[in-house]
C-alpha positions in Angstrom: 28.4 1.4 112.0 27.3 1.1 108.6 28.4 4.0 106.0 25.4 6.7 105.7 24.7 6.9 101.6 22.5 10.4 100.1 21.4 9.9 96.8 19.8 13.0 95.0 18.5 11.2 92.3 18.0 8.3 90.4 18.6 8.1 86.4 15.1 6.0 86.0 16.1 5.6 82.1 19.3 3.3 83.1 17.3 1.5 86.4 14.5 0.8 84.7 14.3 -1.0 81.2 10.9 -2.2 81.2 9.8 1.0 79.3 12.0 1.2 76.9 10.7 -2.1 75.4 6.8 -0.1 75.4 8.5 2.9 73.9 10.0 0.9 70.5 6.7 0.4 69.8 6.3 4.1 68.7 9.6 3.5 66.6 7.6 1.5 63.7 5.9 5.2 62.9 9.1 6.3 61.8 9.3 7.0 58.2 12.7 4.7 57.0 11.1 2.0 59.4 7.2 2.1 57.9 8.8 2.2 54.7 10.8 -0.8 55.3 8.0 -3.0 57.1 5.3 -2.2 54.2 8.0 -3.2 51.1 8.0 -6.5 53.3 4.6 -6.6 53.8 3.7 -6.0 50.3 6.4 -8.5 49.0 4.9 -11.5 51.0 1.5 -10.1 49.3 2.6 -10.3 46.1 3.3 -14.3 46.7 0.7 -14.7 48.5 -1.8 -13.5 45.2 0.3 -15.1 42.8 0.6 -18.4 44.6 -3.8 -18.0 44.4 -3.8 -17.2 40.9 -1.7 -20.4 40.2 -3.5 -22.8 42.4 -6.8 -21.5 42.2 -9.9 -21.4 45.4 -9.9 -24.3 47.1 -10.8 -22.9 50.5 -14.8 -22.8 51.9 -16.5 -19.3 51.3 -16.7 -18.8 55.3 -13.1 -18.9 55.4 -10.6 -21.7 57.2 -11.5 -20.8 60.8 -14.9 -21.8 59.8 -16.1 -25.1 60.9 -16.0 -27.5 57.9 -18.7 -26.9 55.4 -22.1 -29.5 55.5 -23.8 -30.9 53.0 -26.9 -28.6 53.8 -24.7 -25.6 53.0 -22.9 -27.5 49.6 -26.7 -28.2 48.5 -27.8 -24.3 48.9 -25.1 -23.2 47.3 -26.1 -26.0 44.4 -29.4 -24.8 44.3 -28.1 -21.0 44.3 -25.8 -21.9 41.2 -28.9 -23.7 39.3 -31.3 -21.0 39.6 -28.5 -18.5 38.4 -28.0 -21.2 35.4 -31.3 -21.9 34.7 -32.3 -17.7 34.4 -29.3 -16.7 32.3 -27.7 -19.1 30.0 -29.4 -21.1 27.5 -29.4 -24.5 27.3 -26.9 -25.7 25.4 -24.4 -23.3 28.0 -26.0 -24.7 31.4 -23.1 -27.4 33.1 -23.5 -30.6 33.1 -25.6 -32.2 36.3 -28.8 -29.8 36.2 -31.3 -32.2 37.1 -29.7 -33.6 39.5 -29.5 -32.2 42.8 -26.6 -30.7 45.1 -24.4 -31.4 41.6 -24.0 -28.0 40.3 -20.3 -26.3 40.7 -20.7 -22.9 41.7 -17.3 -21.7 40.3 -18.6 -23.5 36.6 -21.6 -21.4 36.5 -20.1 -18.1 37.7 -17.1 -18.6 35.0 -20.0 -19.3 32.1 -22.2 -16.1 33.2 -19.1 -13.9 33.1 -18.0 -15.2 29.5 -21.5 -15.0 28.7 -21.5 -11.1 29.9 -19.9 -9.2 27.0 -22.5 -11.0 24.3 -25.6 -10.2 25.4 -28.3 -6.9 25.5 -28.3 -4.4 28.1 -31.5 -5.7 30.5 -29.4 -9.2 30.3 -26.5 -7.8 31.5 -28.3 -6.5 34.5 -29.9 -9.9 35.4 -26.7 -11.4 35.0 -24.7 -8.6 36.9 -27.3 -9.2 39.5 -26.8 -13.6 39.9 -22.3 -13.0 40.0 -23.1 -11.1 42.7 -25.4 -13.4 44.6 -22.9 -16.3 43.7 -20.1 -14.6 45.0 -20.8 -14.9 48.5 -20.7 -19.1 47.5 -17.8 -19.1 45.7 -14.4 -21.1 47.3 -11.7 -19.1 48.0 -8.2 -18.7 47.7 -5.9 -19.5 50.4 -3.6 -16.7 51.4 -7.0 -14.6 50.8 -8.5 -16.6 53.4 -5.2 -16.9 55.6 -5.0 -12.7 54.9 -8.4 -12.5 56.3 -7.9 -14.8 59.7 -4.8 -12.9 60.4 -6.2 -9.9 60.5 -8.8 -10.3 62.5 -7.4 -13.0 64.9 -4.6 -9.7 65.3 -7.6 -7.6 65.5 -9.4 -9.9 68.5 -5.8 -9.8 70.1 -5.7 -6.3 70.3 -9.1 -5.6 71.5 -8.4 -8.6 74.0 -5.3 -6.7 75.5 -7.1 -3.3 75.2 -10.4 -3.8 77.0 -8.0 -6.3 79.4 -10.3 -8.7 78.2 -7.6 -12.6 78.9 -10.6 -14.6 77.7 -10.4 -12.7 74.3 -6.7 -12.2 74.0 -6.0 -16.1 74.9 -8.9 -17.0 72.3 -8.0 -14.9 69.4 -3.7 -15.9 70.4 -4.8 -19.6 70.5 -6.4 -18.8 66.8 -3.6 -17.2 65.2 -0.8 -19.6 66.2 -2.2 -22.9 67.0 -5.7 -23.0 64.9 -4.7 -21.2 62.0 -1.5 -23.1 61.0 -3.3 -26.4 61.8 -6.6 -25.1 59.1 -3.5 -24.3 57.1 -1.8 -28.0 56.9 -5.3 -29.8 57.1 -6.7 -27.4 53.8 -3.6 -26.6 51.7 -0.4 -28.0 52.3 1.7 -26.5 49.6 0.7 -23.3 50.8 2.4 -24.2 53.8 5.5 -25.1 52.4 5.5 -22.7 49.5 4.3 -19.6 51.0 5.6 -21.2 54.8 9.5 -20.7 53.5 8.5 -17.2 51.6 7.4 -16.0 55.2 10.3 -17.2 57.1 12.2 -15.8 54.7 10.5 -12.2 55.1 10.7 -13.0 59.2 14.5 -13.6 59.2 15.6 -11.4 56.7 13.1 -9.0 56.4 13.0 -8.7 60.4 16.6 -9.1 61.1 16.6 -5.1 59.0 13.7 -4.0 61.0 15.5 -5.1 64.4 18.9 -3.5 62.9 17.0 -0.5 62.9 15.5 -0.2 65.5 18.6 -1.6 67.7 20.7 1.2 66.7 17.4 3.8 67.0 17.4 2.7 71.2 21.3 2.8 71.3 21.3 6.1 70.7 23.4 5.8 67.3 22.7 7.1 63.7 19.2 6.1 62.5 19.4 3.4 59.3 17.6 4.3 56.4 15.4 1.3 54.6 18.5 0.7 52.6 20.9 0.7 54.7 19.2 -1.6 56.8 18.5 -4.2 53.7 22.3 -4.1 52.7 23.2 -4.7 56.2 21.4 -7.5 56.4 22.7 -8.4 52.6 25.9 -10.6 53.2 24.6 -12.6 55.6 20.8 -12.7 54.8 20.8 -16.6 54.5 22.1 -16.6 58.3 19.3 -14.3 59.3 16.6 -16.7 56.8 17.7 -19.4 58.5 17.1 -18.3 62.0 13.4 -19.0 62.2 13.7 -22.1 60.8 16.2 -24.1 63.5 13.5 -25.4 65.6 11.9 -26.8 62.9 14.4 -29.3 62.1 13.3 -31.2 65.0 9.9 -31.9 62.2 12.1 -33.4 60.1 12.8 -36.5 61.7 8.6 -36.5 63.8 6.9 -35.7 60.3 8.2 -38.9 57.7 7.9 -41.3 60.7 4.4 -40.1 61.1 3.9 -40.3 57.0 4.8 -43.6 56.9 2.8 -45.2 59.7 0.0 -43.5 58.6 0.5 -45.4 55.4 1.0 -48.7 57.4 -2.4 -48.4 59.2 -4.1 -48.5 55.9 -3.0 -52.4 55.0 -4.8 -55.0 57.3 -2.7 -57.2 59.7 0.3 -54.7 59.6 -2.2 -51.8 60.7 -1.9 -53.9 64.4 1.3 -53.1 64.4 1.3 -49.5 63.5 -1.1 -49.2 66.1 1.5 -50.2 68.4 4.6 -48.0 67.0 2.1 -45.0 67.4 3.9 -44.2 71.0 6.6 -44.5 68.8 5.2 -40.7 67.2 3.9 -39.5 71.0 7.0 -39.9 71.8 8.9 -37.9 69.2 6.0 -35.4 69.2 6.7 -34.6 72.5 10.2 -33.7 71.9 8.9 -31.5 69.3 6.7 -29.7 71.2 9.7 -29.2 73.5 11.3 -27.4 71.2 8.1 -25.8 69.0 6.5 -24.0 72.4 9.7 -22.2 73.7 10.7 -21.3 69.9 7.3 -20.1 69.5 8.1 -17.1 72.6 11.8 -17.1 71.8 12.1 -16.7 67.8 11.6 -12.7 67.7 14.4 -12.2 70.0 16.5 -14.9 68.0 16.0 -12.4 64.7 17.2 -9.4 67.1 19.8 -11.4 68.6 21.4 -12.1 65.0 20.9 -8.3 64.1 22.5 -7.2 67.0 25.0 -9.7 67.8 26.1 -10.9 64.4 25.5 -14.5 65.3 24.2 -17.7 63.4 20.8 -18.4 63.7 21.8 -21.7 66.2 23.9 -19.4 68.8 20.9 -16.8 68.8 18.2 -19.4 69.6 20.9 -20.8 72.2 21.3 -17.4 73.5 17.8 -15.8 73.9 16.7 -18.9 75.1 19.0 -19.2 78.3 17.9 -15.4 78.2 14.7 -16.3 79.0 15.2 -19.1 81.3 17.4 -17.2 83.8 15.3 -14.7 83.8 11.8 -15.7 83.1 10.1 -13.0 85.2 11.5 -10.2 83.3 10.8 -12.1 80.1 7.0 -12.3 81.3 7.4 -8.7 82.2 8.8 -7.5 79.0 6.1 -9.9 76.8 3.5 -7.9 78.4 4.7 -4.9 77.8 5.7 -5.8 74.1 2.1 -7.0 73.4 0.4 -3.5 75.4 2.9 -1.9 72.4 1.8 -3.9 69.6 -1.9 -3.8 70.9 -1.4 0.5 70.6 0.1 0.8 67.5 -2.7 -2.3 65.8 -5.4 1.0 67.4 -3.7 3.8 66.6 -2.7 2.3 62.9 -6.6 0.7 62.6 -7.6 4.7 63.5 -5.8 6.3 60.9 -6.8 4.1 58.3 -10.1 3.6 59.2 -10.7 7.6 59.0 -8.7 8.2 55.9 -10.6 5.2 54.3 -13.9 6.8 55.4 -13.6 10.0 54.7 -12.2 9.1 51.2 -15.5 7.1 50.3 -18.3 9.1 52.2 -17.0 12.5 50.0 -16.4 11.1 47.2 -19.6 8.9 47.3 -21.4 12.1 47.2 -21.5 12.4 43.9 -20.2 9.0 43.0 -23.8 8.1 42.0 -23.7 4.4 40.8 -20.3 4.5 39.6 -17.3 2.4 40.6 -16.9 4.4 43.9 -20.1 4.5 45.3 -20.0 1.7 47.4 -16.2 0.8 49.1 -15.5 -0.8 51.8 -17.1 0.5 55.4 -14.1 0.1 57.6 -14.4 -0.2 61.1 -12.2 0.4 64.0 -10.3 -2.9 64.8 -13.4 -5.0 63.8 -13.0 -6.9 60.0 -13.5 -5.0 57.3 -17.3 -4.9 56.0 -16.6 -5.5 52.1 -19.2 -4.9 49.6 -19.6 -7.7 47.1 -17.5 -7.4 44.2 -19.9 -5.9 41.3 -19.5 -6.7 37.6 -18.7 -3.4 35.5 -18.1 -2.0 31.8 -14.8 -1.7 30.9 -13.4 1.4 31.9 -15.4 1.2 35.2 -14.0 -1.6 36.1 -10.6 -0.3 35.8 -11.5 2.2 37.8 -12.6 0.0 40.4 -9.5 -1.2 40.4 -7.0 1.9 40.5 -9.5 2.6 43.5 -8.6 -0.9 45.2 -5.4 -0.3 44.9 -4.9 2.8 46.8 -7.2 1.2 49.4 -4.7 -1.7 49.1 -1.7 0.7 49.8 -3.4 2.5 53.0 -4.4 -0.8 54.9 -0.6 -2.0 53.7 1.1 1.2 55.5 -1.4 0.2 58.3 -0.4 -3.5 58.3 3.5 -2.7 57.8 3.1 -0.3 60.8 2.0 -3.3 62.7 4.5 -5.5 61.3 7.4 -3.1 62.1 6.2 -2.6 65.6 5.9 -6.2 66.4 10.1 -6.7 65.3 10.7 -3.0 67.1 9.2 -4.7 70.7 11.1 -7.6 70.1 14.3 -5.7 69.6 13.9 -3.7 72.8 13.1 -7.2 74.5 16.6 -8.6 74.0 18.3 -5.8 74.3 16.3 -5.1 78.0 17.2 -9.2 78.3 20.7 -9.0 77.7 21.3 -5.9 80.1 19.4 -8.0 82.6 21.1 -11.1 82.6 24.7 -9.7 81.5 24.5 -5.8 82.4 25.7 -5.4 78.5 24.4 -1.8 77.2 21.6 -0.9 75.2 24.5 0.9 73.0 26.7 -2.3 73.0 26.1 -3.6 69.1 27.6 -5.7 66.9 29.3 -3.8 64.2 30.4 -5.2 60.3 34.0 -6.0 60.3 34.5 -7.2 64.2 33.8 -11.0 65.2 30.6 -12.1 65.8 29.1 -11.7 69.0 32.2 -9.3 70.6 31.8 -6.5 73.0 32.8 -2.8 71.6 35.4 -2.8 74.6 36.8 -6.4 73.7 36.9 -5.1 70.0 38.4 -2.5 70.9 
């Protein structure tokens, strides 16, 4: 006769795990953490502006999402850039092309009407005040301002997709941040994606291997990590923790010059024939790519935590969470839903608090604002894209108003973003650790400390 067992009660905290990974989400509101994830943030902003001011707008006015511009909408904006030409410079400043139609560069005429601002009366000021504004809304833009904008609100869509339990939404606006966007990128800019690409693995390794640190030693019940503490842990080995993002993407190197060079081969007659033929020859080592791309694309947060928490190289933590996730791949589905419910709760709760500061700011101040610099920011709107107002040409000191004003708005919707940011590594953290006690029954409070080998237990260092 089997042995009779009472239990009185059950410690849900150590038999269940699945909420601990919801509850790291609320970890990215905490001060040293927010702090942390907005320096990042702002740091990958700062390249992102300078790598526009060097290269200049090359990127459609409706943004790279957009379908591709037509020749109707090139032939408006023409006639849109003529008109502005033909009221407010004289002749002898008007570009090149006038009578000709569809040929008028809409970045030549806006240039001339701003160098033509500060010579002229008051009452032609106005009218040319008036025509930058129309010809804003046609001018090309940069391309980390346009990536900026698709990230947020393909983020945005994700959140209201998971929200409103909406799959249709959530598997659109996913498909357009990680499969649509990077492809707009490569087909529109390609430097950006290898300048600012290797800036942003850079800020995802590093940068998250100090968010995971911190939040690692947050759930394992340990001292808290200030910001710097958490960047000088990740100091002496941050080229270990750059690197880790980037392993998968070796498999490009070899897929990306064959592909270069028989694109170049199908361009000469006779030999294209053959190129044609070698073309399975690129399936082929696509399809090894993809491979390796598609699980990296699940597995590469918990790869960062791994490296924080374990102390290993970038190739032993892709190793690692990915036999993680294939012995366990229920769990891992059960923990990505509940990391994403997290991230989708602090993207609302961080959208909420900016969106009402923001408000609030500009509908009281706006009171008396009259036709000033402040009296008409930015309508924000709860996890929809931001309705800008048209950039307005100023006087001098009003403008540098205007711009002391954008720049606070810059630094709320940046603690807003790094909130997001932080609570995206902080999920990811409490996903490997929930993975790891899973698959190996190793502790939430079992970390990797500076000074003991790589990857070693606390009881085998001991």
């Amino acid at each position: 006769m089997a042995e009779r067992v009472v239990v009185d009660q059950i410690d849900f905290r150590s038999a269940l795990v699945f909420p601990r990974v919801l509850n790291a989400a609320t970890g990215a509101f905490q001060p040293a953490r927010l702090l942390a994830a907005t320096f990042i943030v702002l740091a990958l902003a700062v390249a992102g502006r300078f790598y526009d001011a060097l290269r200049g707008p090359t990127i459609q006015p409706a943004g790279l999402l957009a379908p591709s511009r037509s020749q109707i909408d090139s032939a408006v904006a023409s006639d849109v850039a003529r008109r502005a030409a033909l009221e407010n410079l004289p002749p002898e400043q008007r570009p090149a092309g006038m009578d000709v139609r569809g040929g008028i560069d809409v970045e030549t005429v806006y240039v001339s009407l701003q160098n033509r601002l500060g010579s002229v009366s008051d009452r032609e000021a106005d009218g040319i005040r008036r025509a930058l504004e129309r010809l804003d809304s046609y001018r090309p833009k940069g391309t980390f301002d346009s990536f900026s904008v698709a990230v947020g609100r393909c983020v945005d869509s994700l959140a209201v997709g998971v929200l409103t339990v909406s799959p249709a939404v959530s598997l659109g606006a996913f498909a357009n941040l990680f499969i649509d966007l990077p492809l707009a990128c490569w087909r529109e800019d390609r430097w950006f994606c290898f300048i600012f690409g290797a800036a942003f693995l850079i800020a995802m390794g590093a940068g998250g291997a100090a968010l995971c640190r911190m939040t690692a030693m947050d759930l394992a019940g340990k001292d808290k990590l200030s910001a710097a503490d958490a960047f000088a842990f990740v100091k002496p080995r941050w080229i270990n923790h750059a690197l880790v993002p980037v392993w998968p993407l070796l498999t490009l190197v070899v897929l990306l010059p064959v592909a270069a060079l028989l694109g170049w081969l199908s361009r000469i007659p006779l030999i294209d024939i053959f190129a044609g033929l070698a073309y399975g020859l690129v399936i082929v080592l696509a399809f090894f790519a993809a491979i390796a791309l598609i699980p990296w694309g699940f597995c590469m947060p918990l790869a960062v935590a791994a490296s924080a928490c374990e102390g290993c190289d970038g190739l032993e933590a892709a190793q690692r969470t990915v036999a993680y996730v294939l012995r366990r791949p229920l769990h891992a589905l059960l923990y990505f839903i509940m990391a994403t419910i997290g991230v989708s709760l602090v993207i609302f709760i961080s959208d909420l608090f900016a969106m009402a500061t923001l408000s609030l700011a500009a509908n009281f101040v706006g009171m008396t604002a009259g036709e000033g610099p402040m009296a008409s920011q930015a309508t924000i709107r709860l996890l929809l894209p931001d309705d800008l107002s048209p950039s307005r040409s100023l006087g001098f000191t009003a403008s540098m108003s205007a711009g002391f004003v954008g720049m606070w708005i810059t630094v709320v919707k940046s603690i807003a973003v790094g909130a997001c940011f932080g609570a995206f590594w902080s999920v990811a953290t409490g996903a490997y650790l929930a993975m790891r006690k899973s698959c190996d029954d190793q502790p939430f409070d079992d970390l990797w400390m500076p000074g003991t080998p790589a990857g070693s237990r606390q009881d085998q260092a001991a």
